[in-house]
C-alpha positions in Angstrom: 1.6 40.4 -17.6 -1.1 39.8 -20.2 -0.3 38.2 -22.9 -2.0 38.3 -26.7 -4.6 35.8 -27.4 -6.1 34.2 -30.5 -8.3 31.1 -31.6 -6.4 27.9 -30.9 -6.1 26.8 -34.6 -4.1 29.9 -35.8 -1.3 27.9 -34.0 -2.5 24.8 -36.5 0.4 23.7 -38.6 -2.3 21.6 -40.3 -6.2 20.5 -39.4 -6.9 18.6 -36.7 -7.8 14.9 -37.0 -10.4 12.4 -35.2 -8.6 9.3 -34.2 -9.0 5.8 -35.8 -11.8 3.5 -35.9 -10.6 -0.2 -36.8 -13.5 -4.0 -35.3 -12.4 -5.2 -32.8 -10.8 -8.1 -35.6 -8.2 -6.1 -36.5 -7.1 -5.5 -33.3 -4.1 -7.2 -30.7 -0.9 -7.2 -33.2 0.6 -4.1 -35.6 1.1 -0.6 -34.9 0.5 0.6 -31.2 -2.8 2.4 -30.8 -3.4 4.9 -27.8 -6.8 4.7 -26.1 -8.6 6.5 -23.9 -6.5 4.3 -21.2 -3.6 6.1 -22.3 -5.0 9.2 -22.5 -6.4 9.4 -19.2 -3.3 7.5 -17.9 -0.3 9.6 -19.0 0.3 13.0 -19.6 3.1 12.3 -21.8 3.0 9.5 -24.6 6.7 8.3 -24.7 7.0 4.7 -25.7 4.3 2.9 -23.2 3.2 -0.8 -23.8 -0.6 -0.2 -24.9 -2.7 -2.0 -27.4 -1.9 -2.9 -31.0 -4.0 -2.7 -34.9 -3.5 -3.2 -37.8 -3.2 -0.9 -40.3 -2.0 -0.4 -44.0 1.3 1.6 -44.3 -0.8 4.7 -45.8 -3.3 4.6 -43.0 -0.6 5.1 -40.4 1.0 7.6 -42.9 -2.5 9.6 -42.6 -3.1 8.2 -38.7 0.2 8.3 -37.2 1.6 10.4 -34.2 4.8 12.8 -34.1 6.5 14.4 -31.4 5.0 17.2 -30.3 1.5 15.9 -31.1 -1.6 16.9 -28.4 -4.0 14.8 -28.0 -7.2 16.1 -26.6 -9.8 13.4 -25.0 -12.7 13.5 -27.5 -15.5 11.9 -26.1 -15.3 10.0 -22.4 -18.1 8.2 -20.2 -16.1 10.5 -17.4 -16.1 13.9 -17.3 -12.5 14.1 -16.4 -11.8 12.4 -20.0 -13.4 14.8 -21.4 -10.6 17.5 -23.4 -8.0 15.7 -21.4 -4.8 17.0 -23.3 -1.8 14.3 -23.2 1.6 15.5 -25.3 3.1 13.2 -27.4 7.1 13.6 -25.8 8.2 10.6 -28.1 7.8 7.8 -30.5 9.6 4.6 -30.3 7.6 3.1 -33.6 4.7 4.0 -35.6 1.9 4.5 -33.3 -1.3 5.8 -34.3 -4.4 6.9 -32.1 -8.3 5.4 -31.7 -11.3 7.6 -32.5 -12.2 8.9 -29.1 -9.1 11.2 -29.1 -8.6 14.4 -31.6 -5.2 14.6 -32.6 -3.7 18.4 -32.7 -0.4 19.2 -34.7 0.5 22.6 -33.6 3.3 24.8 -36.3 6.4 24.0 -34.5 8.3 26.8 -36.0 6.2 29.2 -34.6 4.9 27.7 -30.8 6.3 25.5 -28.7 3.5 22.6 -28.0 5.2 21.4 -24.5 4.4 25.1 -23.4 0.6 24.8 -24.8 0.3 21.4 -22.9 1.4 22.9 -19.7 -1.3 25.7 -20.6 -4.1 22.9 -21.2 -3.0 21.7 -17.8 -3.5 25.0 -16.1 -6.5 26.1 -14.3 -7.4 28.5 -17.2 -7.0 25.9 -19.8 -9.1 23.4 -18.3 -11.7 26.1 -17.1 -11.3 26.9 -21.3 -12.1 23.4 -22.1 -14.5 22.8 -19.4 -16.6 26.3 -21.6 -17.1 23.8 -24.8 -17.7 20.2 -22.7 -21.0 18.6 -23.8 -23.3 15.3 -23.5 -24.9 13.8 -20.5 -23.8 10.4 -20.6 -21.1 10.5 -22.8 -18.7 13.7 -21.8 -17.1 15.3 -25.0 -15.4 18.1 -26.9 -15.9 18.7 -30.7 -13.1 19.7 -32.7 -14.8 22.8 -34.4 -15.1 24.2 -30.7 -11.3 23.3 -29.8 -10.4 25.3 -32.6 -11.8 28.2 -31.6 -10.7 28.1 -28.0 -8.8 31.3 -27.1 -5.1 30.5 -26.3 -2.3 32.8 -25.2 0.7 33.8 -27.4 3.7 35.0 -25.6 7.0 35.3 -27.1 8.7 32.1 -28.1 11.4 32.8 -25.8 8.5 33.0 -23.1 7.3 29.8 -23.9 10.2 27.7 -24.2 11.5 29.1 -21.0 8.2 28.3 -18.9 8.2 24.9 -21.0 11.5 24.3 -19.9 10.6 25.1 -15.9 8.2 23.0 -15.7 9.9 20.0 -17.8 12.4 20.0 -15.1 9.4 19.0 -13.0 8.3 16.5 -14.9 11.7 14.5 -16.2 12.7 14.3 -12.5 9.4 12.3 -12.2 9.7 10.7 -15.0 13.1 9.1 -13.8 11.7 8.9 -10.6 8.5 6.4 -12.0 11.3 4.3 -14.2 13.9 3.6 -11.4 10.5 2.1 -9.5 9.5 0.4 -12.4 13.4 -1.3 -12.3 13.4 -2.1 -8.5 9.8 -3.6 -9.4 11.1 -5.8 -12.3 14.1 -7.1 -10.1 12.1 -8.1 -7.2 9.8 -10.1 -9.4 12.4 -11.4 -11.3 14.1 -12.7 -8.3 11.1 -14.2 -7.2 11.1 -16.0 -10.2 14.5 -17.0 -9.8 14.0 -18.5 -6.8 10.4 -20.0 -6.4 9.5 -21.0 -10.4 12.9 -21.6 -11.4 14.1 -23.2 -8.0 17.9 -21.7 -8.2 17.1 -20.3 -4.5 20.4 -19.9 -2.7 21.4 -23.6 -1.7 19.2 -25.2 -4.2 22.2 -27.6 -5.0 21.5 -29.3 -1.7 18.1 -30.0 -2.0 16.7 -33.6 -3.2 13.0 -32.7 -5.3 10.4 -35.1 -3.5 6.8 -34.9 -5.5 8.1 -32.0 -8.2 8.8 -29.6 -5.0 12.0 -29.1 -3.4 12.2 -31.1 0.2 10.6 -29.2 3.0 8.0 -27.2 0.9 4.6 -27.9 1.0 1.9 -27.9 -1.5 -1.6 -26.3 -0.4 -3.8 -23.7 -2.2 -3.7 -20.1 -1.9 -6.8 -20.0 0.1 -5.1 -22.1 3.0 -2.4 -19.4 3.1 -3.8 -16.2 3.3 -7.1 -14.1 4.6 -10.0 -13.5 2.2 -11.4 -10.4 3.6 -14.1 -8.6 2.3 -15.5 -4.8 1.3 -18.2 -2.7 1.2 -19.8 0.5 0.4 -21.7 2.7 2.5 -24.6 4.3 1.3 -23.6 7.3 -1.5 -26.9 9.6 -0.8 -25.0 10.5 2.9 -23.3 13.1 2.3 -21.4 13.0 5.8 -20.4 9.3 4.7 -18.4 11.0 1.9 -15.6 13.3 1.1 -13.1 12.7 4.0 -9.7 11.4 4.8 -9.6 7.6 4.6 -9.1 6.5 0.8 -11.7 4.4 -0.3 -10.3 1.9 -3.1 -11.9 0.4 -6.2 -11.3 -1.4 -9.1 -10.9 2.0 -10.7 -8.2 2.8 -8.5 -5.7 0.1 -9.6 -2.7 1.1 -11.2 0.2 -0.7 -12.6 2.5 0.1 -10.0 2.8 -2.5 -6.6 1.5 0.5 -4.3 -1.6 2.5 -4.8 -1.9 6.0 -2.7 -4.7 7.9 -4.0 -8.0 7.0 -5.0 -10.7 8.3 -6.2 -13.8 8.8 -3.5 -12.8 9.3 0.1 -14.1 8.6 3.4 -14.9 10.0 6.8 -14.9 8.0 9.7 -18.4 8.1 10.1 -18.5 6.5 6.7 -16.4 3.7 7.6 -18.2 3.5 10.8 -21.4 2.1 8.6 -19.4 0.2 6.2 -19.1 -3.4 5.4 -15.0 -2.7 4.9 -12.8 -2.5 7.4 -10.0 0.0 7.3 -7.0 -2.2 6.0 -3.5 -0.8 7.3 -0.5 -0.7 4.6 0.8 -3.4 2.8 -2.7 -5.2 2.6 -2.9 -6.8 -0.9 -6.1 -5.6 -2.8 -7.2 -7.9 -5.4 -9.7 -6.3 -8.0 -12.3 -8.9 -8.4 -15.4 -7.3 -10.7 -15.2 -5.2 -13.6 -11.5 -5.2 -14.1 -10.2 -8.5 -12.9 -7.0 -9.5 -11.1 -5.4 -6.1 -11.0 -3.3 -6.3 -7.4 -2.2 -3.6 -5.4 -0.4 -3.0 -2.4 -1.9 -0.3 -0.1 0.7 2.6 0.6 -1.4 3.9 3.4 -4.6 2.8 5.3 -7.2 2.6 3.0 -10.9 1.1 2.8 -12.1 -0.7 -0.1 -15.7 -1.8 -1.9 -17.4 -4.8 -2.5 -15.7 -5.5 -6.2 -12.4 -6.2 -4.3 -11.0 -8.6 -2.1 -8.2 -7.5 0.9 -5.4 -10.6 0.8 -3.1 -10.9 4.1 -0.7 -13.3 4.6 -0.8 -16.4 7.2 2.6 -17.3 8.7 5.3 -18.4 7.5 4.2 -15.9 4.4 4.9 -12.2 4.5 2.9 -9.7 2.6 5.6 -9.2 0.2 6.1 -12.7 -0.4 2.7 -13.2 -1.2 2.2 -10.1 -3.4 5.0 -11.6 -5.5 3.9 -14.7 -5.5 0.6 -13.6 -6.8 1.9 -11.2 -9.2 3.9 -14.2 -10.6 0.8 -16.2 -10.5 -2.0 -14.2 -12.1 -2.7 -15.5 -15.1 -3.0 -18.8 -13.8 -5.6 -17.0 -11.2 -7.3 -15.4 -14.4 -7.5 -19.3 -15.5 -9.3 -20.2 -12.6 -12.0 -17.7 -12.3 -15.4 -18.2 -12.7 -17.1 -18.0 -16.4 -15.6 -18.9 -19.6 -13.5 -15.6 -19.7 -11.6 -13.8 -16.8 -15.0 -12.0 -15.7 -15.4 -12.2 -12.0 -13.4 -13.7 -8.8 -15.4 -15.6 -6.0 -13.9 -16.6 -2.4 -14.2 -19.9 -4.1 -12.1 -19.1 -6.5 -8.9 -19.5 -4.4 -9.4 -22.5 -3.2 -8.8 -24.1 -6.8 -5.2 -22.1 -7.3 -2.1 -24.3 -6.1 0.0 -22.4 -4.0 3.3 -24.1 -2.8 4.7 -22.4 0.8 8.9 -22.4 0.4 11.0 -23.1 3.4 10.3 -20.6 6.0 14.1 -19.3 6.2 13.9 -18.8 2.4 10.4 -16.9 2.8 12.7 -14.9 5.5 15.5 -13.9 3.2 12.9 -13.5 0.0 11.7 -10.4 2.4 14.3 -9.1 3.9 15.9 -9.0 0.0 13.1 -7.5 -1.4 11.8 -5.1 1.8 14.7 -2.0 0.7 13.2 -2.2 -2.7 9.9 -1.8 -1.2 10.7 0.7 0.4 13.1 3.2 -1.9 9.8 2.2 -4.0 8.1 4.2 -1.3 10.1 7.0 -1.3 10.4 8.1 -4.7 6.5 7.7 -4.6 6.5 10.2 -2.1 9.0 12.0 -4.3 6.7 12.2 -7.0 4.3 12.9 -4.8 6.0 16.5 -3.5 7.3 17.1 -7.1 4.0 16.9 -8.7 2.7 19.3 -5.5 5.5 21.9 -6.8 5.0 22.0 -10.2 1.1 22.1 -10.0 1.6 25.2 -7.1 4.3 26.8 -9.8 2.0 26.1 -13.1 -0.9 29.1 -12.9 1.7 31.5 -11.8 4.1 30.9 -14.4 0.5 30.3 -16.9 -0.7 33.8 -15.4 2.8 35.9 -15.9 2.8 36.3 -12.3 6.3 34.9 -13.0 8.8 36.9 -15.0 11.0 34.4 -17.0 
């Protein structure tokens, strides 16, 4: 089925608008302001923690975001970035958007925009926005070429229906991500509990010698794990490149424990004339150039560059004991780095951060507490992972009218 198309802006329900531009001194308190981060981070804009500016009440009357808001990447020092479309789901309190990102209010009463996000996300609509891509270091879109994209126009009751298809998709992930993000929170919390705030099960019974319970000793967190190192093999061999093993960088971090895709792969060959070894799951990545003290756990077998360090545990500490431990402790590792500000960390480094090592029956139970979390953690990753796989295999079919609905 073919469907009718016109210029993008005929769907306009008013013109579109560059983001804000505010120094850098009016930034860190206010309204929230997406980024680029954001952008390139989350297809849907729903309420995440992201930065903050200030703004008078009529600039975030002019600036401010609505459901149903696109917002289209404007200009991006990765190609990817570039016309990236995110849909604003929903607003939790006035947010606004910076001026790397064109904002896009679509005439509601007329389209559905969750239906023209989906398109955006299809191969035609990025192969669309792909057509008006420009720059050579600096990726963008303009929006007088947006505009004048051609975009389908089936029936509204078209639309809504194949919106509605592939939201299914997308809310089951969606609870998926925020039941990890609970079992997450209540692991560290109980870490907390336990090893910050010393109400570990049986603390009643146990006299404080030295401002640590009896039994635990105090050392530094280099004494208590391996500091292992990466590398990178050369990038002009092409048979170094492009094959199974994920290769992990600071760019790969994400705000989750476990990290399962990344961005440049390996073949065996590659890893054969590497300076990494290939670290099996669990290892603790630590970003430790460009941006700092990100940690992740490795969800598969993965090999990792020079700008990270691998972290595993020495006995009587488990992996997931440490990661928590660490988590728990990063700020006082940002404290610790080398330079004035949190720019770089150095093997050295962990030598100067405290580490105390709990009672080895209590580092037992802390794991075997915290390993099902782990692991339905795990699962609905791999959830996600199948449901994302579905609705991407359903979306061009659906985007084509191969579909009826």
């Amino acid at each position: 089925m073919k469907w009718p198309q016109l210029d993008f802006e005929r769907l306009y329900r008013e013109p579109s608008r560059n983001g804000i531009y505010k120094p850098e001194a009016f930034h860190g308190s206010g309204f929230k302001i997406v980024n680029m981060g954001e952008l390139f981070a989350y297809d849907f804009i729903n309420g995440q923690e992201m930065n903050r500016v200030r703004l008078t009440e009529a600039e975030i009357e002019k600036n401010g975001l609505l459901s149903g808001d696109l917002l289209f990447g404007r200009r991006s020092l990765v190609e990817a970035g570039a016309g990236k479309c995110s849909l604003v789901s929903s607003i939790d309190e006035p947010t606004t958007f910076e001026s790397s990102i064109i904002r896009v209010r679509l005439d509601n009463k007329q389209v559905n925009p969750r239906f023209y996000f989906y398109w955006f996300k299809s191969p035609l609509g990025r192969g669309r926005i792909r057509a008006i891509v420009s720059g050579t270091n600096v990726k963008g879109i303009r929006g007088s070429d947006l505009k004048r994209v051609r975009v389908p126009i089936p029936l509204q009751e078209e639309q809504d229906q194949i919106a509605r298809i592939l939201s299914n998709y997308d809310n089951l992930i969606e609870n998926n991500r925020r039941r990890i993000q609970l079992l997450e929170l209540s692991a560290r919390l109980l870490y907390k509990e336990w090893f910050a705030h010393l109400r570990f099960p049986g603390h009643e019974h146990v006299k404080i010698v030295k401002s640590v319970p009896d039994g635990w000793k105090k050392k530094t967190s280099f004494d208590v794990m391996e500091v292992l190192s990466g590398g990178t093999p050369k990038t002009n061999v092409a048979d170094y490149w492009d094959g199974e093993i994920p290769f992990y960088t600071p760019k790969d971090s994400v705000d989750t424990a476990y990290v399962y895709e990344t961005e440049k792969t390996l073949t065996e060959y590659g890893l054969k004339n590497c300076n990494s070894r290939l670290y099996p799951k669990d290892t603790i990545f630590i970003t430790a150039r460009g941006t700092v003290g990100n940690l992740n756990l490795a969800e598969v077998p993965m090999a990792m560059n020079q700008s990270c360090y691998a972290l595993v545990a020495k006995a009587p500490l488990t992996q997931y004991f440490l990661y928590f431990a660490l988590v728990t402790g990063i700020e006082q590792l940002k404290s610790r780095a080398v330079g004035a500000v949190f720019d770089a960390v150095i093997r050295d480094t962990f030598k100067l951060i405290p580490f105390v090592v709990p009672a080895e029956t209590l580092v037992r139970d802390f794991t075997e507490t915290v390993s099902p979390m782990l692991r339905q953690i795990d699962n609905l990753l791999a959830q996600n992972r199948k449901l994302k796989q579905a609705r991407d295999l359903l979306l061009p079919r659906l985007m084509n009218g191969e579909i009826p609905v």
